[in-house]
C-alpha positions, 0 to 999 in steps of 0.5 A: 453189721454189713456181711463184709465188715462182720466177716473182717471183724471175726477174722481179726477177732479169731487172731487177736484171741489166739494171741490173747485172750485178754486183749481179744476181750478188751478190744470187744468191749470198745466195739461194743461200746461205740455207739451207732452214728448220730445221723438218721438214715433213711427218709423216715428217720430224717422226718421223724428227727427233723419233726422232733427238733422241731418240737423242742426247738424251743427247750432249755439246753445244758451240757453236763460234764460227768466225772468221767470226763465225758460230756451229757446234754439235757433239754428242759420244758418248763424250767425256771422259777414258775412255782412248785410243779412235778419234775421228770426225766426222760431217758433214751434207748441205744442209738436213739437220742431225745428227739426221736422222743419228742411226743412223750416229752411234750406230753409230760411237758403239758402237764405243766411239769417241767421235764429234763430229757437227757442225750446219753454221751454218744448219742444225740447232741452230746456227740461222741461215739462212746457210752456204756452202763456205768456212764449212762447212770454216771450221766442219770446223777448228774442230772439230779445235781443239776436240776435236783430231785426228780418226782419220776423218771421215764426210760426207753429200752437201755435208759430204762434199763438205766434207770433201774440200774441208777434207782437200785444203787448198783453203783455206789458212786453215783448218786441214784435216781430220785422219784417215787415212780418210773416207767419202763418202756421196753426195757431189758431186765438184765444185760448179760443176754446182750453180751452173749448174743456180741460175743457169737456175732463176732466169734468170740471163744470161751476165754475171749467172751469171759474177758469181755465180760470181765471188762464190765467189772473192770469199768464199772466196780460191778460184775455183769451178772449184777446188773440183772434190774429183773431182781432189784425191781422188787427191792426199790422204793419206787411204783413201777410201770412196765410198758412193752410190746409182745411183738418187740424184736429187738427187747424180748417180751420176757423181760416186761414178765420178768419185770412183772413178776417182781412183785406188787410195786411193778405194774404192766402195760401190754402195747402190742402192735407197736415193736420196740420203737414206735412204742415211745410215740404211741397214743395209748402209751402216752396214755397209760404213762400219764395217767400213771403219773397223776397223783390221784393214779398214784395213790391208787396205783391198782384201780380207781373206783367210779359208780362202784365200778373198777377201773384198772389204771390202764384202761383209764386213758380211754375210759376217760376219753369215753366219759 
């Protein structure tokens, strides 16, 4: 936020909760709600989405209404009645939209999967300015009874953070992701953190700050603390691959140990050097999710064993490359 508009919003926080709490609460969560706006700013962002419309220019597009009443949009590559292949799904972070994730899509889309990626509402072509939690996992169920049963599901930052949520059955309404895999890919362990972190930019007090947190189990049937994927990452059918980067700003490195540390079903893959977005677009890390979701990879999640030899599965992309 603009010093300016940050100094008003705490001066409007600082009445309204003297007045009440309560509704101080109530009035942070719809800020903390609404969503960046949907334009990309900068002549880097408007390449990089222009190039990623481009890319999928030529994919399927489908609104998906939610229960809610809000709306989601889904692209598909390699759709249709072209015989049994894998499907995956793809999920984005905060503020970002699948076209700023075109080079993963087209990626897994080469492989001869069909691949759905879905805007969360909010963001990219479903419009609106509004998304939280239980709308994104609303939005995960959605795509699985439109498009059916997914092989593996693929998030960045909040998607993934989503996707855990949705694959633990956290909200027993929504139907959970299906897929015996899922990469995370700079993804939090738990969101308690980022309410902390709202409430003190904006100022809120004690009372405040809990009735904030308090409107996540008024929305969502759950409270904050239960969304922590960082426990349930060990509870969950599905093989999981942990991508992040130790020089990521915006999602701790933390989380990804976390995530490690869960047990033998979470796999790491350390990207440093790439931060918390360029992350999704980089070579090694295309790499890695492919090979993780190669069926001979999958069956042998740990290594592979050539000439008595073993590979861990991520060095395999450029093990490969040197053969």
């Amino acid at each position: 936020m603009a010093n300016f508009a940050l100094k008003v919003i705490r001066l409007g926080f600082s009445v309204l909760q003297a007045v009440s709490p309560r509704l101080a609460g109530r009035a942070a969560f719809l800020l903390f709600c609404r969503t960046p706006s949907q334009r990309p700013k900068g002549g880097k962002a408007k390449a990089a989405h222009a190039a990623g419309a481009a890319r999928l220019a030529g994919a399927e597009r489908f609104v998906l209404k939610l229960s809610s009443g809000a709306k989601a949009h889904a692209y598909r590559l390699n759709g249709g009645a072209l015989g049994k292949r894998k499907r995956y799904l793809v999920t984005h972070g905060w503020g970002s939209s699948v076209v700023y994730m075109a080079d993963l899509v087209s990626t897994l889309a080469a492989t001869g999967a069909e691949v759905v990626a879905l805007d969360f509402p909010g963001h990219g072509r479903a419009r609106g300015r509004f998304l939280h939690m239980g709308l994104a996992v609303e939005a995960i169920a959605a795509a699985g009874e439109r498009f059916g049963a997914f092989d593996a599901a693929i998030g960045h930052s909040f998607g993934g953070a989503a996707l855990m949520v949705s694959a633990a059955a956290l909200l027993p309404d929504a139907a959970p992701v299906t897929g015996e895999r899922l990469v995370l890919i700079g993804a939090p362990s738990d969101m308690a953190w980022l309410f902390t972190d709202f409430g003190r930019l904006i100022g809120l007090g004690a009372a405040a700050q809990a009735a904030l947190e308090n409107e996540v189990h008024h929305v969502t049937g759950r409270r904050l603390e239960d969304f922590d994927a960082g426990n349930t990452a060990g509870t969950i059918s599905s093989s999981v691959l942990v991508v992040h980067a130790e020089d990521d700003k915006e999602v701790s490195s933390a989380h990804a140990r976390r995530y490690g540390a869960t047990g033998k079903r979470v796999r790491l893959f350390w990207a440093n050097g790439f931060g918390h977005r360029r992350i999704v677009g980089a070579a090694p890390v295309l790499g890695a999710v492919a090979a993780f979701l190669e069926e001979e990879a999958h069956k042998e999640l740990e290594c592979i064993k050539k000439d008595a030899e073993i590979i861990p599965i991520f060095e395999l992309p450029a093990r490969r490359a040197a053969l």
